[in-house]
C-alpha atoms as an extended CHARMM CRD file, in Angstrom:
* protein
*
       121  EXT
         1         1  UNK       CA              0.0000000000        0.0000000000        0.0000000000  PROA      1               0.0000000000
         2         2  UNK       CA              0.8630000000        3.7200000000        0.1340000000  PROA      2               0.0000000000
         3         3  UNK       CA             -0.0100000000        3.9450000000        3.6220000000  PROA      3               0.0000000000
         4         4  UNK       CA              2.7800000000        4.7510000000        6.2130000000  PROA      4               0.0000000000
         5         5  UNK       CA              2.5230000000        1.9620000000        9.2170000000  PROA      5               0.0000000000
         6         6  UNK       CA              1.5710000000        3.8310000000       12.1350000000  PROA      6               0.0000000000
         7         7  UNK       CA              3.7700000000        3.6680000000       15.4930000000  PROA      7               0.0000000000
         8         8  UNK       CA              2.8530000000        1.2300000000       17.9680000000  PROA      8               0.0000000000
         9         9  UNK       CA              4.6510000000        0.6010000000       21.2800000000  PROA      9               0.0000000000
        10        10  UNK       CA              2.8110000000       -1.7840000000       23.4020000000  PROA      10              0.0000000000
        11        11  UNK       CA              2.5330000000       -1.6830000000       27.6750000000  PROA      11              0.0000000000
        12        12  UNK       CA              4.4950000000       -5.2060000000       28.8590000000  PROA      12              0.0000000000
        13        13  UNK       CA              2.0960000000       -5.1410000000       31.7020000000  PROA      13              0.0000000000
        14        14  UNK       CA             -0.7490000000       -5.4600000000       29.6940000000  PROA      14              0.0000000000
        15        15  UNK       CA              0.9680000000       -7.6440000000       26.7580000000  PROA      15              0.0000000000
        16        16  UNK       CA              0.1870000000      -11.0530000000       27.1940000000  PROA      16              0.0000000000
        17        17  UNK       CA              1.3710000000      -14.5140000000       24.9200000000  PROA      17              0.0000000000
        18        18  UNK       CA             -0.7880000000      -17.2550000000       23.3490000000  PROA      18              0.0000000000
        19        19  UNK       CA             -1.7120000000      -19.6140000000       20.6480000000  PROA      19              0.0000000000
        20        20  UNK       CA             -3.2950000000      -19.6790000000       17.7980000000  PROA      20              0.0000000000
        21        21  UNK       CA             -6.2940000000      -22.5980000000       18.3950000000  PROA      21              0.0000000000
        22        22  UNK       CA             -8.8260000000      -21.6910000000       15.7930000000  PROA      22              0.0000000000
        23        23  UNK       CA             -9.5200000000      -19.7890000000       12.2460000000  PROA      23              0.0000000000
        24        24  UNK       CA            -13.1180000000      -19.0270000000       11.5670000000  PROA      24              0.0000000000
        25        25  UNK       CA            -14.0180000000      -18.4210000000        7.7650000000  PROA      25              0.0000000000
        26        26  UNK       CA            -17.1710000000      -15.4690000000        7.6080000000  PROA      26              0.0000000000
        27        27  UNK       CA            -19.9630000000      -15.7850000000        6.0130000000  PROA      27              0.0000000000
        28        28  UNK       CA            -19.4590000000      -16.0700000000        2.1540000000  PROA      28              0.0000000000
        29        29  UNK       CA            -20.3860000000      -12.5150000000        1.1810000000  PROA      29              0.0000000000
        30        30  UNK       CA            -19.5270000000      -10.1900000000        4.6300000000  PROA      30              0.0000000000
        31        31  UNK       CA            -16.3110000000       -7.9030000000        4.7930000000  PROA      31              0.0000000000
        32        32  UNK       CA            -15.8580000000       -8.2160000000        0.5530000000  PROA      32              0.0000000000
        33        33  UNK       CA            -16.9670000000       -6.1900000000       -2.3190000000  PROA      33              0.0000000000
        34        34  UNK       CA            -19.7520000000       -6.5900000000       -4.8910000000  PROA      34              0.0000000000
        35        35  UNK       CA            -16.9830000000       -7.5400000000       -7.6420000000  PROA      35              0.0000000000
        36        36  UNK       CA            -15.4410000000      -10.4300000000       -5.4060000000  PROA      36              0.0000000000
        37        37  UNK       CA            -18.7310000000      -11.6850000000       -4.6270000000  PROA      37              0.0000000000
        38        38  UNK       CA            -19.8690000000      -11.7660000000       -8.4090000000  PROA      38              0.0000000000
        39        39  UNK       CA            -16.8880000000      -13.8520000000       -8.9170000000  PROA      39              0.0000000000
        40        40  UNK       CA            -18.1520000000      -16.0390000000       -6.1240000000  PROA      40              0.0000000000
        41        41  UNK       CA            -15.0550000000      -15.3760000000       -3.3800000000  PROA      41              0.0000000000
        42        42  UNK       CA            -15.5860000000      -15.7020000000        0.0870000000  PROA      42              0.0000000000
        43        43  UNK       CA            -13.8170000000      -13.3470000000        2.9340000000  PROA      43              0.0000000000
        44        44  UNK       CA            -11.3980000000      -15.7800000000        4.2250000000  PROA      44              0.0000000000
        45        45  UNK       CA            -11.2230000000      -16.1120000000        8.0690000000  PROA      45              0.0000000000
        46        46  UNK       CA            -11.9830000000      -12.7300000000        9.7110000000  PROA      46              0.0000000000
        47        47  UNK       CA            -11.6480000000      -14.2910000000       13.3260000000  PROA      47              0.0000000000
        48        48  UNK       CA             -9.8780000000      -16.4870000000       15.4090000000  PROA      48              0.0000000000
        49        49  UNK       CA             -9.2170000000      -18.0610000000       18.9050000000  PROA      49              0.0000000000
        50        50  UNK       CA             -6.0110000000      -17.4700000000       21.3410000000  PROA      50              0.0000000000
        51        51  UNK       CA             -5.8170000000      -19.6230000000       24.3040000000  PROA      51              0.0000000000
        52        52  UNK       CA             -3.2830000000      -17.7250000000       26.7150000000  PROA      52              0.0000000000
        53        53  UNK       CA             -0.3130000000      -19.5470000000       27.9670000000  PROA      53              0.0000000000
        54        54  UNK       CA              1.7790000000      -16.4080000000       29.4790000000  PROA      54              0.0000000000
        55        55  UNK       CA              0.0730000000      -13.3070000000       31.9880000000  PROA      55              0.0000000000
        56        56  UNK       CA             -3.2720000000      -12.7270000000       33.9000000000  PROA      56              0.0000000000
        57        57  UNK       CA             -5.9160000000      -15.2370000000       31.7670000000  PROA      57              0.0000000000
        58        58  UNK       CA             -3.2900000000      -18.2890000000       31.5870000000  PROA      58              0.0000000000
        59        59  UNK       CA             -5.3380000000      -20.8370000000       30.2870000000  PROA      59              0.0000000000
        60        60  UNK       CA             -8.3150000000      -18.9850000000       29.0330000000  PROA      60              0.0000000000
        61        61  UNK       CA             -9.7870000000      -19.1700000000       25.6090000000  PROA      61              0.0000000000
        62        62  UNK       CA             -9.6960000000      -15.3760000000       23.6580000000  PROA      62              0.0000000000
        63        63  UNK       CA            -11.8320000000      -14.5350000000       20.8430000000  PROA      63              0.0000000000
        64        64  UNK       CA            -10.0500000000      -12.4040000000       18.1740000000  PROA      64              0.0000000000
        65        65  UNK       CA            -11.1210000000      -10.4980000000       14.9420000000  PROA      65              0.0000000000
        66        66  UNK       CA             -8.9730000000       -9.6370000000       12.0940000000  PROA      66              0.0000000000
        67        67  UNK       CA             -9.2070000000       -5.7500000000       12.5680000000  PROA      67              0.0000000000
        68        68  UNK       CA             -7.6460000000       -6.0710000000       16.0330000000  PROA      68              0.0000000000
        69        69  UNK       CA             -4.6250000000       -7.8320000000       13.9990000000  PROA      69              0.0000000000
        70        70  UNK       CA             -1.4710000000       -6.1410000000       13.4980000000  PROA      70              0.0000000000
        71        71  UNK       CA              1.4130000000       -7.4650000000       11.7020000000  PROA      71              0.0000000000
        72        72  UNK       CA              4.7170000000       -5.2470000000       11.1310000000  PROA      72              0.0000000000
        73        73  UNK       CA              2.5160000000       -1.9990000000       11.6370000000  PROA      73              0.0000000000
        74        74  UNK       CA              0.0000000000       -2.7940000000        9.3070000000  PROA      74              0.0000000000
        75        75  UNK       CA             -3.7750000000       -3.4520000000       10.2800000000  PROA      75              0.0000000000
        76        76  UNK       CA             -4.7630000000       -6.4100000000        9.0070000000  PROA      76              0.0000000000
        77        77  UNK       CA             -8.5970000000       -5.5040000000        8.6710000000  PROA      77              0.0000000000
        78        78  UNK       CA             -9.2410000000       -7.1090000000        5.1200000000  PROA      78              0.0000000000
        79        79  UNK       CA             -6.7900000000       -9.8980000000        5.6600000000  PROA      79              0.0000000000
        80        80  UNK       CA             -7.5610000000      -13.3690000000        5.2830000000  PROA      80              0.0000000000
        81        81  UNK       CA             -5.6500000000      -14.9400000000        8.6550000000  PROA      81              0.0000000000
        82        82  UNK       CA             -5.3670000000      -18.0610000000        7.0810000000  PROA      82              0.0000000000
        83        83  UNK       CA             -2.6040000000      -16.2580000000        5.2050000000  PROA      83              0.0000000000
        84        84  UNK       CA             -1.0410000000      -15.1750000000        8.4070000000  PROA      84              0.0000000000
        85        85  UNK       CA             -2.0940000000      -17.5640000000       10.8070000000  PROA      85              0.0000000000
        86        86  UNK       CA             -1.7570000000      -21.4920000000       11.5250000000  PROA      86              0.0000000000
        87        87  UNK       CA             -3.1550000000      -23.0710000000       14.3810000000  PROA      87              0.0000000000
        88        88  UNK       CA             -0.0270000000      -23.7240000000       17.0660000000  PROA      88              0.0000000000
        89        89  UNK       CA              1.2000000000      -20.2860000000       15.9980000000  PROA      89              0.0000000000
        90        90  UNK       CA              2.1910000000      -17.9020000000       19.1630000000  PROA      90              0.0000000000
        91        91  UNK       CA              1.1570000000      -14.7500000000       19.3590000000  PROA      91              0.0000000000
        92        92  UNK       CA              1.3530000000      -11.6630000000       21.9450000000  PROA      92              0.0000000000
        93        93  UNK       CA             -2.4360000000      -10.3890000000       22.4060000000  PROA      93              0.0000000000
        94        94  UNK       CA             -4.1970000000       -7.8170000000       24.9450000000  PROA      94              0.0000000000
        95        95  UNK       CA             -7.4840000000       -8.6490000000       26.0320000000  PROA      95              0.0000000000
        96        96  UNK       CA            -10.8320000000       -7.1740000000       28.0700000000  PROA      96              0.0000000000
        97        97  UNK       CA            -14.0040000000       -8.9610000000       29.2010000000  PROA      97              0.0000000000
        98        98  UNK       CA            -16.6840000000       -9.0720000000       27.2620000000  PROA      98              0.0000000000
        99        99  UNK       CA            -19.4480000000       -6.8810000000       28.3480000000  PROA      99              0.0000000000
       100       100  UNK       CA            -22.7970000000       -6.7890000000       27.3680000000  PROA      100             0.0000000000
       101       101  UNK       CA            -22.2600000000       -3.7470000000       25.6320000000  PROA      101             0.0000000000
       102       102  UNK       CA            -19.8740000000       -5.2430000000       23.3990000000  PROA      102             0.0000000000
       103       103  UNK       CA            -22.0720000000       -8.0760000000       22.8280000000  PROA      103             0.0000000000
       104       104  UNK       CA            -25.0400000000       -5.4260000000       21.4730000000  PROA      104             0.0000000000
       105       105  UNK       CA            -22.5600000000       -3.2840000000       19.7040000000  PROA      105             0.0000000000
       106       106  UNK       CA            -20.8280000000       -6.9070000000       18.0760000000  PROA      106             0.0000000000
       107       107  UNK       CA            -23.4510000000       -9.4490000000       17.7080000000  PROA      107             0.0000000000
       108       108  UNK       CA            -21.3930000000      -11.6130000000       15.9900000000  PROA      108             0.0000000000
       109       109  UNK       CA            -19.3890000000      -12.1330000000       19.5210000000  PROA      109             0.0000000000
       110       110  UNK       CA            -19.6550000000      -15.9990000000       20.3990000000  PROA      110             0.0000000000
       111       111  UNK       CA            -21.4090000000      -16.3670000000       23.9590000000  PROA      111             0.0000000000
       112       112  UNK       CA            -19.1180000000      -19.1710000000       24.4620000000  PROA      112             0.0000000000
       113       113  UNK       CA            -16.0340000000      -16.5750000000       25.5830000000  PROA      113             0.0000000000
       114       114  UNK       CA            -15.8240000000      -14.2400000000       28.1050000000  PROA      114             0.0000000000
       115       115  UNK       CA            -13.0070000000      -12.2920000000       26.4710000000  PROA      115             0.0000000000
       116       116  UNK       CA            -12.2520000000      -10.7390000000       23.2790000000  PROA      116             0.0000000000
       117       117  UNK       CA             -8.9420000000       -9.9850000000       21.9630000000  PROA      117             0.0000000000
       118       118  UNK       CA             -8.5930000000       -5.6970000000       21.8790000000  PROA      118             0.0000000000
       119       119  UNK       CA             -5.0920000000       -6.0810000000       20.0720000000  PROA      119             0.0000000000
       120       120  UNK       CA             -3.3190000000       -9.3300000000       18.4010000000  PROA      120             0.0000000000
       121       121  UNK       CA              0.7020000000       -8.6550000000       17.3140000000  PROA      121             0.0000000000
């Protein structure tokens, strides 16, 4: 792209480390244009699933979408993560209970977490 990545420095006390356990595909025409879905291509997976080996939720399951992904400064918002992911693959993530005003402002949020991801490097 054109774009200049944009500066990032994380906090170590909120950084935490994980692994990749799961790559959800979307629903065949969500997060792609009217020419892709002519052509009959699907979005890829646009979420995922960290279960946290290293810092507060060790051992808990994290649900992650693609626009919380970073890699090398870039936002990975339109990114298929089965490009940049496999499952086994660590990862350093910060992550926040999900409240219930997440879960009306994201209904797409599986009720079987209790966190989401905010940021996935």
């Amino acid at each position: 792209g054109d774009r200049n990545p944009r500066i990032f420095i994380p906090f170590r006390k909120d950084e935490m480390k994980g692994t990749v356990v799961q790559l959800d595909r979307g629903s065949k025409f969500r997060g792609i244009g009217l020419k892709e879905q002519r052509q009959g291509r699907d979005a890829g997976a646009v979420s995922g699933v960290v279960k946290v080996d290293k810092g507060p939720l060790i051992g808990s399951l994290v649900t992650f979408h693609r626009r919380n992904t970073w890699v090398l400064g870039y936002n990975m918002g339109k990114a298929d993560l089965t490009n940049l992911f496999i499952e086994g693959q660590k990862v350093s993530l910060e992550a926040v209970v999900i409240s219930s005003d997440d879960r009306k402002k994201y209904p797409g949020l599986p009720y079987q977490y209790k966190y989401r991801a905010t940021l996935v490097w």
